[in-house]
N, C-alpha and C positions, 0 to 999 in steps of 0.2 A: 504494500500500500504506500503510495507517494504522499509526502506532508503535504499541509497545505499550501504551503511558500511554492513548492515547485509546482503544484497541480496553476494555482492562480500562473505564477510565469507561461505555464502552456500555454491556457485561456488568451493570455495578453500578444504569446506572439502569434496565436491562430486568430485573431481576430485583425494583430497588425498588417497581415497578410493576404487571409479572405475573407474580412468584414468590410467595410464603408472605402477606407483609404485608398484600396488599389483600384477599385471600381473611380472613385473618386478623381484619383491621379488619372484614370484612363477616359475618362469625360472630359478632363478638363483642359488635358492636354492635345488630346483628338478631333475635340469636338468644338468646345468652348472657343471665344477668342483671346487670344495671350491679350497682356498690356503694359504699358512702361508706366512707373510709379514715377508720381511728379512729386516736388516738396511741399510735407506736410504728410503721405500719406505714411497708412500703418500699413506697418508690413509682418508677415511670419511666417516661421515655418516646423515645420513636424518634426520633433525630437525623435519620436516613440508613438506607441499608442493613446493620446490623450495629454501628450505633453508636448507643450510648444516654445518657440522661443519668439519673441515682440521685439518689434525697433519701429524708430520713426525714419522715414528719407529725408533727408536732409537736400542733397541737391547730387547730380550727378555720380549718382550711384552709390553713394555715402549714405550712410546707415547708425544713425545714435541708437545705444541699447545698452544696455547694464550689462556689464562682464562679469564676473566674480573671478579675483585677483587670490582670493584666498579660505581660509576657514569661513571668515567672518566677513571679510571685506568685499566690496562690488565697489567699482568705477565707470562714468560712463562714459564711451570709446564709440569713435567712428571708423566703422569696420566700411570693407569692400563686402559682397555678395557671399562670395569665395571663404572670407572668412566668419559671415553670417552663419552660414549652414555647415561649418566643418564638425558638427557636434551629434549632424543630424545622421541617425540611424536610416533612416527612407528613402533617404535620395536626398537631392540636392535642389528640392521645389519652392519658392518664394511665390505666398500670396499677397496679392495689394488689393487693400480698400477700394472700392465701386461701387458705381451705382449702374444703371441698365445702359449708360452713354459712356461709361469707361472709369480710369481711376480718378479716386476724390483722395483733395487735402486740403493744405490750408499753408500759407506764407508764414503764417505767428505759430501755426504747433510746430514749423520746420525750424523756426528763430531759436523757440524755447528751448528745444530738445539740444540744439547746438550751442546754445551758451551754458547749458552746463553739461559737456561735452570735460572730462578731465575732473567732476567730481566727486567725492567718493561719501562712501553711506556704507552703515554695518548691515550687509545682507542679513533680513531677517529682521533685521528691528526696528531700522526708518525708512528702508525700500524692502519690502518682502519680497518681490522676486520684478523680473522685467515687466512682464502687464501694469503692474500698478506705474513704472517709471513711465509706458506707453501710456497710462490713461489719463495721467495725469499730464501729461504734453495734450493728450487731445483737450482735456476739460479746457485748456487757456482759452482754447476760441470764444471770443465774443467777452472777455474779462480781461480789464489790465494789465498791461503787462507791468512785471516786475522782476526789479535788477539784480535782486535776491538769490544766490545759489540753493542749489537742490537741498545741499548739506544743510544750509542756514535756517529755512522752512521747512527742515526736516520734522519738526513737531507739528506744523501746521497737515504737514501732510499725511498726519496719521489716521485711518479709515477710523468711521465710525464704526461700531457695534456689527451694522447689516453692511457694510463695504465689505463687496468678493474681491481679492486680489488675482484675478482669474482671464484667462483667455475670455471667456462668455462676457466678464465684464468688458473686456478691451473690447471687445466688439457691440456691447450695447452704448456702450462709449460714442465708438466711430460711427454708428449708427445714429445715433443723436445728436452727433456734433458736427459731422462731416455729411450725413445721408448715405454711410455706406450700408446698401442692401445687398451686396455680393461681393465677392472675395474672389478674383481671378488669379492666372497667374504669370507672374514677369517669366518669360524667358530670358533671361541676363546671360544664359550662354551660347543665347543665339544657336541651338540644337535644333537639329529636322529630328531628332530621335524620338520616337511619342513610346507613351508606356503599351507595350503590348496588352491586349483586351482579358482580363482576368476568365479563367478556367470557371465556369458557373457550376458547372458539376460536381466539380472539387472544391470551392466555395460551399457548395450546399450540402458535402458530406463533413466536411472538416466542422462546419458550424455543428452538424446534428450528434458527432462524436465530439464535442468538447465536454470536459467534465465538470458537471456542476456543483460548483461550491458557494457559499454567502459571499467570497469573495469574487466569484469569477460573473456569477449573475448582476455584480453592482456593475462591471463590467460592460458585459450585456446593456442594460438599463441604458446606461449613456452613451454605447455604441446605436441603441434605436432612438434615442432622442439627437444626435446629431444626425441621423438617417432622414429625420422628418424632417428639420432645419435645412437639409440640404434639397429635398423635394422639394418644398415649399420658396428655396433660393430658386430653382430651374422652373419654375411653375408656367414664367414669361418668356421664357425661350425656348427656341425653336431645338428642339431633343429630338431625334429620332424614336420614333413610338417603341419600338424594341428595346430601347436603353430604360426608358421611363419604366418601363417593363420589367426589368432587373431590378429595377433600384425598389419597386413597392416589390418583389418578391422578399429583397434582402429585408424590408422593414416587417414584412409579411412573418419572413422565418425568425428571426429575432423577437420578435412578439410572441409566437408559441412557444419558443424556448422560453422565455421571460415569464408565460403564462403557464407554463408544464412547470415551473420550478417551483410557483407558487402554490400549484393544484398539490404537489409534494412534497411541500417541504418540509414537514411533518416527519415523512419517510426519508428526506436524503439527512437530516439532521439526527435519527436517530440512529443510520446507519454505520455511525464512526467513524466517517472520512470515505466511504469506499466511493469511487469515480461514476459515479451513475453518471451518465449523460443523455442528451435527452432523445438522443434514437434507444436507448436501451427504457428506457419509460415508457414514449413513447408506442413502443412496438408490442407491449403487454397487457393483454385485457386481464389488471390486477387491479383489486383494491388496495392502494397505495396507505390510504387514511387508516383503514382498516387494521392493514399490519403495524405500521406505525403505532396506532391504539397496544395492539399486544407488546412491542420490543420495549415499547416505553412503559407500561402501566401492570404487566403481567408477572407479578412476582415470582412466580413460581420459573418463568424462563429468565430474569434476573438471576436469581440464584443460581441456578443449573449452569446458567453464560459465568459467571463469576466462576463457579467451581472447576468448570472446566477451563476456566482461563489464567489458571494459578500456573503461572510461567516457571516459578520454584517451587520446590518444598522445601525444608530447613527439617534437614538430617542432625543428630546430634554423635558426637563419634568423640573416641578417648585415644588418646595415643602418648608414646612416650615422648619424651622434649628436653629440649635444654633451655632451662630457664632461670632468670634472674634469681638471686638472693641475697640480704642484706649481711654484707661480714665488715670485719673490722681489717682490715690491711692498709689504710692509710690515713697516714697524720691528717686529720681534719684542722686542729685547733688545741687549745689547753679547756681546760674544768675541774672544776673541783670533782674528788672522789673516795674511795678506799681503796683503788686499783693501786696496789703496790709494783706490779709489776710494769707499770707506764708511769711512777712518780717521776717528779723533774727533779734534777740534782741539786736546786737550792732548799725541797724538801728535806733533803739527807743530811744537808749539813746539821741541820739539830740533834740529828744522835750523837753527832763528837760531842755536844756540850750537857754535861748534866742537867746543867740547869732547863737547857731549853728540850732535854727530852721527853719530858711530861707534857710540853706543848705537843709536842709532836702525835704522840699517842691520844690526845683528846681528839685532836685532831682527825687522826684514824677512824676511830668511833663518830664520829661527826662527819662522817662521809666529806671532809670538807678540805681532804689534802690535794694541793697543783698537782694537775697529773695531765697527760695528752689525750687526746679525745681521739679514738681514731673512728673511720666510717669507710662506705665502700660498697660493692657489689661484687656478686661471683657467680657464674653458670653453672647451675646443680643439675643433674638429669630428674627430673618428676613427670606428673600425669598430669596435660593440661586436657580440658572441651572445649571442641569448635564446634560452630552451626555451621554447616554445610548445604549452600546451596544447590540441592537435587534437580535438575531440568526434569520438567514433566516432558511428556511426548505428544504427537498429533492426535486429531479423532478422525475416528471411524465412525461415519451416520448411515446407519440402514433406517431409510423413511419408507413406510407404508404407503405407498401412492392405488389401494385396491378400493374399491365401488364407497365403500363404509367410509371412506376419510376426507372425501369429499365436502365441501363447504367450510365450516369453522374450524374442526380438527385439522386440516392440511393449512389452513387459515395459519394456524397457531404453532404446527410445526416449521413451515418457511419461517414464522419472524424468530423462532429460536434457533433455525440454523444458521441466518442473514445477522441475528446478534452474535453467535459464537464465531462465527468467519471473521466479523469485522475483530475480535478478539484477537482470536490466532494471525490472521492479517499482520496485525499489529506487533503480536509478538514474533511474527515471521515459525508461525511452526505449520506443521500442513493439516490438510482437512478433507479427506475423501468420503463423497457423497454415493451411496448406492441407492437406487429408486428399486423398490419391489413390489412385483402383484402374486399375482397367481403363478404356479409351480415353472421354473424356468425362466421368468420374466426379469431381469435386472436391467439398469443405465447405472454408466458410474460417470462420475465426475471429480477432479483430483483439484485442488485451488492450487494455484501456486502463480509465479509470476503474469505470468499471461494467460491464467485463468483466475481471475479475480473474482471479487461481489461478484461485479454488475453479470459475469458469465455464469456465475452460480444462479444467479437469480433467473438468465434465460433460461438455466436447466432444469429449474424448479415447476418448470411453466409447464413439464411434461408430466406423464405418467401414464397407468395402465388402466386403472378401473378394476372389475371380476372380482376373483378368488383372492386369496392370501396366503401365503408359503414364506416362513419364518426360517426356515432351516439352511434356505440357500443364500440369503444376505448374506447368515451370520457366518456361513462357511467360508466365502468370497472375502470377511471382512478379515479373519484368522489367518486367510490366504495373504490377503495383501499386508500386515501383519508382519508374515514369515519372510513376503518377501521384497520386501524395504527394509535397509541395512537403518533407514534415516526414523523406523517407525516403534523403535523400541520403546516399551512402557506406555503405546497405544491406548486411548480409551475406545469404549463402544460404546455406541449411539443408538438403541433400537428402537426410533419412535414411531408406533400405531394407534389406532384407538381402540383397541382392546389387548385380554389376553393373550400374550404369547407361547401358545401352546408348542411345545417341544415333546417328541419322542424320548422314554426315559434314555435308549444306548444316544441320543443324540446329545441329549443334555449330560450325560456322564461323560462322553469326548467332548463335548464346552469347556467342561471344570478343569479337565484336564489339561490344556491347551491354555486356559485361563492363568493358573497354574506354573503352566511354564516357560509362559510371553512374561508374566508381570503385569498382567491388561486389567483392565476394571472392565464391569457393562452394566450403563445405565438402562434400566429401562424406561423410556417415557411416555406415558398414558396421554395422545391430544385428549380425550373423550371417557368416560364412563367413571368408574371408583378404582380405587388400588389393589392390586392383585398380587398375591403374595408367588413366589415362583423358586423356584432352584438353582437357581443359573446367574443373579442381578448380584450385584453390590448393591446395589439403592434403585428403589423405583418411585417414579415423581410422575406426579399428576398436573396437566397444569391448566 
């Protein structure tokens, strides 16, 4: 299972690819007509997905724009085109400000932008990023000008509460202040080269295979909200019916994506990360809400998901060792004592004198003669305990897919095996699924890299109906067992909705095999009351 940092990365560069931008670049460049920015207009262009860089034109090809010189610091620099867009991930595309007759600016936003050209501001605290340096050049129109650096009206320029410092503002900006209603683009390198026509196909499977997470769908979201911004810009020109075509498909399929996330999000949230996306939804006539209800609110497959999902056990084990112990082998210091055999030699001298040997001796009994202190450690061999982390091993689930399991019970067995996947998932251990009906009838299914959820979840969507035959899972499941080197200490998975009847010589080779795998076998009831059996470690109703 991939975290979510790299699933959302996927999402961002399949979207920077075959969402809006390349369709976009391939209209605009094809289709559209280029144009030269005159002084005063906005200009930008595409970092990434979602992320752009602002400047104003100043005059002949010169371009004012906040640079960021360091951690903290931004300057603003008049760059060439060339070094405009050398940041840019997409190409090397510059838009300018329009209206339906070509680009718009303004004399005073080219002024302002240029006289503080060589200022500097702590990115992040009195210019947050280049839009607001761009919006604030366009606001001058039709106000004062003033001789004031950017630096100096740095506080002046600090947004209110609701100020976006945002692409969207720069252009509600320019729209306001200039009447730009559309965003062409310069050709500055004078190129016949146009973006070749994006792959629709491969646009519309890449979309339906992206994987849905709260991250990648906010994604989404703003990818169909610039999708209608941009229809809504081309509404008055002359498009090729075919193009207009494409472009409400892409808002088309982004919208059901957007709308299938919401109808499920219940189900991808409780799933623990696994990659659903939305041709795998989609393509399932499941009660999404439904299961969701069970994985989230059904204790009894809580529990079972938890128990089978204990990655260790904590063994406890004795052993011999070599270990510390406090001895006396080195002069610490002096202290008083009765240790005659570490007295200091200014003790001793009292015995030469009569007189003072009586001190000496009270002394003695008074624990209270100068003597060396010594302290220390030394390695003894003794008996220490450790806990010992034990790896549990993979499951084994034999599900009852026969007539009787149909509706609720099969209901309840999927969200228990779709909870304990995203588990094991997680901890990277495996998980082999067997479907059974009536005598002969098995599907299996192994998780692993490239059989994840969302594959489990198509394989769940099978089954047989009829009779019921227990004995051949559970053989198949010993089997698989014996013979994966990776499946030692296996548990079993037997979930139907009822009694598991076993033949006694069949259930007597269980024990045995049970025995000498080291296996558990849960059994699990979707349906009816607890049944007591010969063969389970535990049997759970849920």
């Amino acid at each position: 299972m991939l975290p979510l940092a790299p699933l959302a990365n996927i999402a961002t560069a399949v979207l920077a690819k075959f969402a809006l931008k390349p369709l976009k670049y391939y209209i605009d460049s094809k289709i559209r007509q280029k144009v030269t920015p005159i002084p005063g207009s906005v200009l930008y262009c595409d970092l990434w997905l979602a992320v752009e860089h602002s400047g104003i034109h100043v005059e002949n090809g010169q371009i004012a724009n906040i640079v960021v010189d360091g951690v903290a610091e931004s300057t603003v620099r008049l760059n060439d085109a060339e070094s405009f867009t050398s940041k840019s991930t997409l190409g090397r595309k510059i838009y300018v400000s329009c209206d339906k007759h070509g680009p718009v600016g303004n004399k005073r936003v080219a002024r302002y932008a240029d006289a503080n050209v060589g200022q500097q501001a702590f990115y992040g605290l009195v210019v947050k990023n280049c839009h607001q340096f761009s919006t604030k050049c366009v606001n001058v129109t039709g106000d004062k000008e003033v001789s004031h650096s950017l630096l100096e009206r740095g506080l002046g320029m600090l947004p209110n509460e609701t100020w976006e410092p945002t692409m969207a503002e720069l252009k509600r900006a320019a729209k306001r202040k200039l009447g730009a209603t559309k965003w062409r683009l310069w050709d500055w390198e004078n190129s016949e080269q146009q973006e070749p026509e994006p792959d629709w196909d491969e646009q519309q499977r890449q979309l339906q295979n992206m994987p849905l997470t709260p991250e990648t769908i906010e994604q989404i979201r703003r990818e169909l909200e610039a999708t209608k911004e941009y229809e809504q810009e081309l509404a008055d020109e002359d498009i090729p019916q075919d193009i207009r075509n494409k472009l409400a498909g892409l808002r088309q399929q982004l919208a059901d994506i957007e709308q299938c996330y919401r109808n499920n999000e219940a189900f991808i949230r409780a799933s623990q990360g696994a990659a659903f996306s939305y041709a795998d939804l989609s393509s399932l006539d499941e009660d999404f809400s439904a299961l969701a209800r069970h994985m989230q609110n059904n204790q009894a497959i809580q529990e079972l998901a938890r128990k089978m999902g204990r990655n260790y056990i904590s063994e406890e084990k004795k052993k011999q060792a070599r270990i510390p112990a406090a001895s006396r082998s080195e002069v610490h210091g002096t202290h008083r004592s009765d240790d005659l055999m570490r007295l200091l030699p200014s003790e001793l001298v009292n015995l030469e004198d009569p007189t003072l040997e009586t001190l000496f001796y009270a002394r003695l009994l008074e624990h209270n003669l100068l003597t060396y202190e010594l302290s220390g450690t030394q390695m003894v061999t003794g008996e220490t305990t450790e806990q010992e982390q034990k790896r549990t091993g993979p499951v084994v689930a034999c599900l009852d897919t026969s007539g009787s399991m149909s509706g609720t019970p099969l209901l309840k067995a999927k969200a228990l095996l779709l909870t304990i996947a995203g588990i094991l998932e997680k901890e990277d251990r495996a998980l082999h699924v067997i479907l059974f009906g009536d005598s002969g009838q098995t599907r299996e299914f192994s998780m692993d890299a490239s059989n994840n959820s969302a594959g489990l979840l198509r394989f769940l969507a099978q089954g047989f109906g009829g009779g019921t035959d227990f004995e051949t899972p559970l053989k198949k499941a010993v089997s698989i067992i014996d013979s994966q080197t990776d499946y030692i200490k296996a548990d079993i998975l037997m979930v139907s909705d009822g009694d598991c009847s076993l033949s006694e010589p069949f259930s007597q080779w269980l024990q045995q095999q049970k025995s000498r795998q080291d296996s558990s076998i849960y059994s699990v009831l979707c349906a009816g009351q607890r049944q007591s059996d010969t063969f389970s470690d535990e049997v759970i109703v849920l």
